[in-house]
C-alpha positions in Angstrom: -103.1 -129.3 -225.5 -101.9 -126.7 -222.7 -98.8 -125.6 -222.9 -97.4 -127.6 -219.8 -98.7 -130.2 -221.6 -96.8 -129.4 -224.4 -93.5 -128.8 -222.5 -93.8 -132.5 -221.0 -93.5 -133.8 -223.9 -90.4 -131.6 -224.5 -88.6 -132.4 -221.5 -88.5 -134.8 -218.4 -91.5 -133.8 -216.3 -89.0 -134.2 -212.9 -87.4 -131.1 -214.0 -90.5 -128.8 -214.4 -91.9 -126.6 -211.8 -95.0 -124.9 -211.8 -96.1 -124.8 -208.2 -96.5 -121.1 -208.2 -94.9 -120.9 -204.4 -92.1 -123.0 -205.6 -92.0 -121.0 -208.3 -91.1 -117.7 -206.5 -87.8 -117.9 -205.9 -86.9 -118.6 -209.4 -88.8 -115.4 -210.7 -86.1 -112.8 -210.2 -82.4 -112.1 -208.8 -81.1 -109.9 -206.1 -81.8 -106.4 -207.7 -84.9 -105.9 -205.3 -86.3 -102.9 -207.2 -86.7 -104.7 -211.0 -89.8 -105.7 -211.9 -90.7 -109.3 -212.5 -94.1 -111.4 -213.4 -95.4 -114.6 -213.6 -93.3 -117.5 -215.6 -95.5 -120.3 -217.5 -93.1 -122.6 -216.1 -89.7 -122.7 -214.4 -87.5 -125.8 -215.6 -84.1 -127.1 -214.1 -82.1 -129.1 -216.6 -79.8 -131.4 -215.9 -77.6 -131.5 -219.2 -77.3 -129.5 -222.6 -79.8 -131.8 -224.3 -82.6 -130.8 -222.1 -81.9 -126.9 -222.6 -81.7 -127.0 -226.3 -84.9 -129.2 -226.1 -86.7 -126.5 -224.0 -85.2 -123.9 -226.0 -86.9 -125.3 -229.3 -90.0 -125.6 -227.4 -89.8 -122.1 -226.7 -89.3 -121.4 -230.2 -91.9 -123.2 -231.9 -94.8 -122.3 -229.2 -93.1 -118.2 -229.2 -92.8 -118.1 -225.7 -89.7 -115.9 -224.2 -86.6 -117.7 -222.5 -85.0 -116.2 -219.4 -82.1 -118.3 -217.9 -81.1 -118.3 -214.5 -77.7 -118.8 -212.7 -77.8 -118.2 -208.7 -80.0 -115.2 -208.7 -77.4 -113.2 -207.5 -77.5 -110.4 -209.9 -78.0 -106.9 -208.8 -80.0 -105.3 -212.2 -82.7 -107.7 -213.0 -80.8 -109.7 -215.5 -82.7 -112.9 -214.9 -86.2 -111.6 -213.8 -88.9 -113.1 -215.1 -91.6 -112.0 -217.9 -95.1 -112.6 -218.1 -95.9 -116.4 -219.8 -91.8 -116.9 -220.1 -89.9 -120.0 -219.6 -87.5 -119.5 -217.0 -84.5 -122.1 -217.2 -82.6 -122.0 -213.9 -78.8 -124.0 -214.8 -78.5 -124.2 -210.7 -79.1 -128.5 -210.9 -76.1 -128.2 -213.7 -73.0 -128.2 -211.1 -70.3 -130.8 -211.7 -66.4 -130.0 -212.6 -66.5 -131.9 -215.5 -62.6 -131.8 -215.9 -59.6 -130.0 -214.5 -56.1 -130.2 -216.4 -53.3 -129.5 -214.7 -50.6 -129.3 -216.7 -52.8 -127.4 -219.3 -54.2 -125.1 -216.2 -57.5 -125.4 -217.5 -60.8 -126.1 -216.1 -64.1 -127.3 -218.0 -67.3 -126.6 -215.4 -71.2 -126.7 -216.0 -72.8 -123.1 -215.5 -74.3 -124.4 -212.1 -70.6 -124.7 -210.1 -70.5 -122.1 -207.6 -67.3 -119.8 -207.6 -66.0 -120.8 -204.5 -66.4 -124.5 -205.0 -64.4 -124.1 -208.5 -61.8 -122.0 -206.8 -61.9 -125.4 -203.9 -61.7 -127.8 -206.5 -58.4 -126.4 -208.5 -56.7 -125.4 -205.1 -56.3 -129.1 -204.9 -54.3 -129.1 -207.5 -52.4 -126.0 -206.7 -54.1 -124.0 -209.4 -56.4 -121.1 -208.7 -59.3 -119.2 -210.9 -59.0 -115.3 -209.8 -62.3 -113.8 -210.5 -64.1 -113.2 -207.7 -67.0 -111.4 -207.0 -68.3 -110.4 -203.3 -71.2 -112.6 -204.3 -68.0 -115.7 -205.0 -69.6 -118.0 -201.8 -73.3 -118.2 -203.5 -72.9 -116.6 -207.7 -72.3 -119.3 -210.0 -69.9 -119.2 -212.9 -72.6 -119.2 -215.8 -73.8 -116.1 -214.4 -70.8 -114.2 -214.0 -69.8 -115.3 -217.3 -73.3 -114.0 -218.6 -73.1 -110.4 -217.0 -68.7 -110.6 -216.9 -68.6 -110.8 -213.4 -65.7 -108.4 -211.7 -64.9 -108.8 -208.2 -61.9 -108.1 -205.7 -59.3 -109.3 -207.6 -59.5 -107.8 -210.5 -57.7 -104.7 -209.9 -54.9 -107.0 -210.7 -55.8 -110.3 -212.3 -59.0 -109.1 -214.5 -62.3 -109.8 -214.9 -64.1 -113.1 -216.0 -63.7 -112.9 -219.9 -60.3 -113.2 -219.3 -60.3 -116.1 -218.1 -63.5 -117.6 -220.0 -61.2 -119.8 -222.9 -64.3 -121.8 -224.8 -67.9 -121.8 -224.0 -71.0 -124.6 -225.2 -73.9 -122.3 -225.9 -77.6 -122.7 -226.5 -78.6 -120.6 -229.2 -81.4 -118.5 -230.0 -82.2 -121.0 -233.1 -82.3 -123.8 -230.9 -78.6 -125.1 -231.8 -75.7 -126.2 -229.7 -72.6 -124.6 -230.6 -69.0 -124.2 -229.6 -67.2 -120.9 -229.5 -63.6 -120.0 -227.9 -60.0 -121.7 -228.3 -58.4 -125.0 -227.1 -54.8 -123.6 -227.6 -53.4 -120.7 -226.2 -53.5 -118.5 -229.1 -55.9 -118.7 -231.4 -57.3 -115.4 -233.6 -59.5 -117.9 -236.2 -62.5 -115.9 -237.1 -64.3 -113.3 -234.7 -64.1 -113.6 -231.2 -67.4 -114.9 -230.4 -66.7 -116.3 -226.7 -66.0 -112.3 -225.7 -69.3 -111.4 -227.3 -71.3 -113.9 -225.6 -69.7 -113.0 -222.3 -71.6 -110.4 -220.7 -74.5 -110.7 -222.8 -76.6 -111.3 -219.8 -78.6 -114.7 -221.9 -79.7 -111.8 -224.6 -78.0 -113.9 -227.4 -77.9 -117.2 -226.0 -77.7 -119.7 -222.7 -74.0 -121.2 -221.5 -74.2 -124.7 -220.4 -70.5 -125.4 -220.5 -67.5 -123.2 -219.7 -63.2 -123.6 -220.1 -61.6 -121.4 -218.1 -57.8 -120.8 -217.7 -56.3 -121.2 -214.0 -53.1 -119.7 -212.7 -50.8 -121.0 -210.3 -52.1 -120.4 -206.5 -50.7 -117.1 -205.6 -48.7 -116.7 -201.9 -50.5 -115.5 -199.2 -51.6 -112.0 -199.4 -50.1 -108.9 -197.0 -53.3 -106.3 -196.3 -52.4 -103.0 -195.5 -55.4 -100.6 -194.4 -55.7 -97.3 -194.0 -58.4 -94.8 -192.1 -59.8 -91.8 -193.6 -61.9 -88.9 -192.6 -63.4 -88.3 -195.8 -64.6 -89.9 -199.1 -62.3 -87.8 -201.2 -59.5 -88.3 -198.7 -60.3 -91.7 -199.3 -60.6 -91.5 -202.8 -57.2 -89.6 -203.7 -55.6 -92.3 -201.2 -56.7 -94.6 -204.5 -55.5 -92.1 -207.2 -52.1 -91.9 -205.1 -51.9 -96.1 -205.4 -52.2 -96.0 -209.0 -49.7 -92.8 -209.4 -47.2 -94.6 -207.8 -47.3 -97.6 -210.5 -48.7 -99.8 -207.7 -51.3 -102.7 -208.7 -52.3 -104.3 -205.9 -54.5 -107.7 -205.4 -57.1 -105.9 -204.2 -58.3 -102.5 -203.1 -61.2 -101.9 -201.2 -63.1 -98.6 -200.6 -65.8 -99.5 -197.1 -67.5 -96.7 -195.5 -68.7 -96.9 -191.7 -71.9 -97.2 -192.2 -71.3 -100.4 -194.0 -69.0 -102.1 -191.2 -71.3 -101.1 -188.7 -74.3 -103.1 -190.6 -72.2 -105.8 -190.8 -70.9 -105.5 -187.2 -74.5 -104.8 -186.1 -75.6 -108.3 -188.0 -72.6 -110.6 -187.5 -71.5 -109.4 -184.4 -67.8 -109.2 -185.7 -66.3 -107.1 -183.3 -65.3 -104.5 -186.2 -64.5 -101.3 -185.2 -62.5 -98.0 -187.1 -62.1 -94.6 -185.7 -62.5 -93.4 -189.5 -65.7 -92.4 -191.6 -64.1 -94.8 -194.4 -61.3 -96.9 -194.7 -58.9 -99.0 -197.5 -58.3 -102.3 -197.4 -55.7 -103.1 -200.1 -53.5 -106.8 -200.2 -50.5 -107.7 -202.3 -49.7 -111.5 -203.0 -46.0 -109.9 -204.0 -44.0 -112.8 -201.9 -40.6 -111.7 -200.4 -38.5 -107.7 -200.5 -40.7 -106.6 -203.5 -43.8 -107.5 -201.8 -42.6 -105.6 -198.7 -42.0 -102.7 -200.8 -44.7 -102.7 -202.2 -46.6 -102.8 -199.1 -44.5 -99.7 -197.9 -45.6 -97.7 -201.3 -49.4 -98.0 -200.4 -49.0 -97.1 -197.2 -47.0 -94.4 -198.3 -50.0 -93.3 -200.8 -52.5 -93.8 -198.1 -50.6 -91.2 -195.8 -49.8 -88.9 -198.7 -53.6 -88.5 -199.2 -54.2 -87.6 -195.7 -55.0 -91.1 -193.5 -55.5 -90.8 -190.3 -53.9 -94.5 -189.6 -51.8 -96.5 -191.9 -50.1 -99.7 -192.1 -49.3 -103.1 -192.8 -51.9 -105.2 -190.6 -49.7 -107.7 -188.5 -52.6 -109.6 -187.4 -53.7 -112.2 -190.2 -57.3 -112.3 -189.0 -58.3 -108.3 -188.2 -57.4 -107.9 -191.9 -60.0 -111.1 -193.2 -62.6 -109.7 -191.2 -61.9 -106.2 -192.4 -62.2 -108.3 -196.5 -65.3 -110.5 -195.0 -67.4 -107.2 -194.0 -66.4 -106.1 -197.8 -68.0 -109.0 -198.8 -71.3 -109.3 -196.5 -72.0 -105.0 -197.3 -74.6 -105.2 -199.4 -76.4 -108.6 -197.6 -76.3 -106.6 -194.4 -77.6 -103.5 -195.7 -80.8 -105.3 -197.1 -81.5 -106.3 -193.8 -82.3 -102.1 -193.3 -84.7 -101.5 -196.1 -84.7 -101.6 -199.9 -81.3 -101.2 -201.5 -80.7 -99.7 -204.8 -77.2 -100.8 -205.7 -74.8 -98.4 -207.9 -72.3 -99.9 -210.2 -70.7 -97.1 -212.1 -67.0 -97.6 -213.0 -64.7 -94.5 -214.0 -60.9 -93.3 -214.2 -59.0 -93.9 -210.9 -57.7 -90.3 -211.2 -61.4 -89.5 -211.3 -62.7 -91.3 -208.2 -61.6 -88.5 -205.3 -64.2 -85.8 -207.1 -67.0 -88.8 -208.3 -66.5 -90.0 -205.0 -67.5 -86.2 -203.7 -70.4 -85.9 -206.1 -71.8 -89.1 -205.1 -71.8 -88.1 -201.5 -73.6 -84.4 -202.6 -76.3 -86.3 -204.5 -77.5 -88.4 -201.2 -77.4 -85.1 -199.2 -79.6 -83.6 -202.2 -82.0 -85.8 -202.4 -82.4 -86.4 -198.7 -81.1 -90.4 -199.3 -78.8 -92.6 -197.2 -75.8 -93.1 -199.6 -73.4 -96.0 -197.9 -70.6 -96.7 -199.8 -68.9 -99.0 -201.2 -66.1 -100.0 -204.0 -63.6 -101.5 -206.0 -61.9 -98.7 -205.6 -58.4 -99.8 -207.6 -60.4 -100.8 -210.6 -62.5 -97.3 -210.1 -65.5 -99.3 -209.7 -67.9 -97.5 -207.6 -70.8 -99.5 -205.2 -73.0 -96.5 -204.0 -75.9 -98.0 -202.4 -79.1 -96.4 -201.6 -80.6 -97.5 -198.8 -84.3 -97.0 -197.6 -87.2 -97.2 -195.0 -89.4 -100.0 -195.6 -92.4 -99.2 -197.2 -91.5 -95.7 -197.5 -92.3 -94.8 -201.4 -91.5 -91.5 -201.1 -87.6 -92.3 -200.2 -87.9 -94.7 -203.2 -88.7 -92.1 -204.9 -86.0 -89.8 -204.5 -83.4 -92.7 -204.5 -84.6 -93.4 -207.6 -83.3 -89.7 -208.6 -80.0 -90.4 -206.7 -79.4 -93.1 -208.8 -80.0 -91.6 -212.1 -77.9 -88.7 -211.3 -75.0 -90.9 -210.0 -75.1 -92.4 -213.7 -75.2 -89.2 -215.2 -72.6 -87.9 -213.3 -70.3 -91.2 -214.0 -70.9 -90.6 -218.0 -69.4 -86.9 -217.5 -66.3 -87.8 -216.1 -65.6 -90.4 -218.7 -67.0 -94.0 -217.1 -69.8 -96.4 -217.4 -73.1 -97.3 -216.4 -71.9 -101.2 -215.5 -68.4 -101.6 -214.5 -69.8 -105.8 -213.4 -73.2 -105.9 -212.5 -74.4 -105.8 -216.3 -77.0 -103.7 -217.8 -80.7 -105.6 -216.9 -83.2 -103.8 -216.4 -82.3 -101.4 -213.9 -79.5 -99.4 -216.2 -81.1 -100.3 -219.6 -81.6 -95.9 -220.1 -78.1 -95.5 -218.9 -76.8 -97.7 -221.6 -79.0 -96.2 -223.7 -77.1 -93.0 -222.5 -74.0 -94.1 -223.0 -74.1 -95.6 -226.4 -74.7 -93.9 -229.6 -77.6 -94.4 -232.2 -75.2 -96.4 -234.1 -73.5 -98.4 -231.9 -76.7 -99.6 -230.5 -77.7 -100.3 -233.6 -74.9 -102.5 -234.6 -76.0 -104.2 -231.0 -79.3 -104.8 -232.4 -77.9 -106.5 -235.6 -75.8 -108.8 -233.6 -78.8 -109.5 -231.2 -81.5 -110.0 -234.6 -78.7 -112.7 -236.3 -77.8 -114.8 -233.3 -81.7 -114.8 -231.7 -84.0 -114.1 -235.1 -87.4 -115.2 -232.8 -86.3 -112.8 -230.5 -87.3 -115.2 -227.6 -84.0 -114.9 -225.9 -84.3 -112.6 -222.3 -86.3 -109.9 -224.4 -86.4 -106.9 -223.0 -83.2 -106.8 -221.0 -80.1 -104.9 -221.7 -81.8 -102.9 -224.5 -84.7 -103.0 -226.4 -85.1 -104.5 -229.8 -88.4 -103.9 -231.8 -90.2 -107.0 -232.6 -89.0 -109.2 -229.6 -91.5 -111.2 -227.5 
């Protein structure tokens, strides 16, 4: 018997796909430089059942599992391996239930951010991560890589909000982790561990995330710089003045003009990079609040800032944040940074990032979360032009070398993947990735579970 024979048997035949052209899409994520190869088989399941059914297949004919949100992930995360099983959760995308009074929501991995963050609004309540990718990433996958976004300067990442989770294990078994109360320190915190795992350790079909109260509408304030590290001490003056804004936004030029160039915006700055920071502080504190980053902004040498009095210059100013990176793929190849370090670090990080490019004869356009200290570099190159690959390639690993000097990481959101599996490996210890493997060995002993991503473990498939 073949094995889509076999896997037929397994599960509902309407969910499998093995038309290789269909196929495609479902073979890797955003991260245009990872590798990927050819699945066995890509399967859309409908309901837990039918992923714990696949998974056992998996186990008992040893063939690897690679689940699948949106394909929106920028290291590789979800690509595919030769003769895998990839399980794309996209067909799994109902609000099961929102509570209001509780604040709580209880979604399928398939829901896309922005239609959860719909959903609640109804109900005045309102789920704060959000990635730049929030209008197409769903919420298993930024649970699985712990998803950052604009926001969470302020209101944090998504394991903050993540409260229980329904998990597919690497044994086959559906399990429950997390709390139903708001405290709750019973055993270890396995819900943390499994967010951000990246489908190493197991595959999310169900996830209870707290909600806060809708937040007022948000005053931007922007300010224009000549220079990165103008720029980036304009950040480092934010967080010296005790400031936390709802958002701060590092965009370079080069970026707003893509954007411009593509969606015909009508963008325009007289400044080689500019801040785009919000506070949802309502009333006199808000104001002053306002008042203190502009104040930071000028201290650090702006050319121009202020409050923005016009509602919709400042969205398109956040919307070009948001379209960067799909505009700059429309110029070439992109090789997408995602080093986080010390706000007080980001004027000279900022600076070294900017020598690197020059160095290595690369087009560096920046961009960042810049009050988190999460830094978006992206290399951007000719198509078809190997030799700028090449050295891009070299950009990026000194960018990640020079983030681990001054103190930061390899991933502040995107996760590790493929593309930054010798940073982490840089980053880590001998003995803190060894305690990684032990966790990775007990919760997925066939080693079947997205092998090969995040960090290699001897005797996966």
């Amino acid at each position: 018997m073949s094995l889509i024979d076999s896997l037929s048997r397994a599960v509902p035949d309407d969910i499998i796909i093995t038309d290789p052209d269909v196929m495609d899409r479902y073979l890797h994520d955003d991260a245009e430089w990872a590798p990927y190869e050819q699945a066995v088989a890509v399967i859309r399941p409908r309901d837990t059942a039918q992923v714990a059914a696949a998974v056992n297949w998996c186990i008992e004919n040893r063939v690897a599992v690679v689940p699948r949100g949106s394909g929106t992930g920028l290291s590789g995360g979800a690509n595919a391996l030769a003769g895998c099983l990839v399980i794309s959760l996209d067909a799994m995308d109902r609000v099961l239930a929102v509570d209001p009074v509780e604040r709580t929501a209880r979604v399928q991995p398939g829901v896309i951010n922005n239609d959860l963050r719909a959903r609640v609004a109804e109900d005045g309540l309102w789920y704060p991560p959000d990635p730049a990718s929030a209008p197409w990433s769903s919420i298993g996958g930024n649970v699985a890589t712990n998803a950052g976004g604009l926001c969470c300067v302020k209101y944090g990442v998504t394991s903050e909000y993540v409260l229980s989770l329904e998990v597919v294990t690497g044994t086959g078994k559906i399990v429950r982790v997390g709390k139903r109360t708001a405290k709750d320190v019973a055993g270890y915190d396995l819900r943390a561990l499994l967010a951000g795992s990246e489908g190493t350790l197991g595959i999310i079909t169900e996830v209870t995330v707290r909600l806060l109260p809708l937040p007022p509408a948000a005053t931007a304030i922007v300010g224009y710089f000549d220079s990165l590290v103008e720029a980036g001490q304009g950040v480092a003056n934010v967080t010296a003045a005790g400031v936390i804004p709802s958002a701060l936004e590092l965009v370079d030029s080069y970026c707003l003009k893509a954007v411009d160039d593509w969606k015909n915006m009508g963008l325009s700055a007289e400044a080689e990079v500019i801040l785009l920071a919000s506070t949802d502080v309502p009333g006199a504190a808000g104001e002053a609040e306002a008042a203190a980053i502009v104040a930071a902004f000028e201290s650090a040498g702006a050319t121009f800032a202020a409050v923005s009095e016009n509602a919709e210059e400042a969205e398109a100013f956040f919307a070009a944040r948001r379209l960067a990176y799909p505009a700059l793929e429309r110029l070439g190849p992109v090789l997408t940074e995602d080093i986080c370090v010390a706000r007080s670090k980001v004027p000279e990080v900022l600076r070294r990032i900017q020598e690197i490019g020059e160095a290595h004869d690369t087009v560096l356009a920046q961009i960042a979360h810049a009050g988190d200290g999460n830094l978006h570099p992206l290399l951007v190159t000719p198509v078809g032009d190997e030799d700028a690959k090449r050295r891009a390639q070299a950009a990026f690993e000194d960018i990640i070398a020079v983030a681990l000097e001054a103190g930061g990481t390899v991933s502040g959101e995107h996760g590790i993947g493929l593309l930054k599996a010798d940073g982490l490996a840089s980053q880590l210890s001998a003995e803190v990735i060894d305690m990684h493997v032990a966790v990775k060995r007990a919760l997925d002993p066939h080693g079947i579970m997205n092998p090969g991503k995040v960090f290699a473990v001897p005797g996966e498939e």
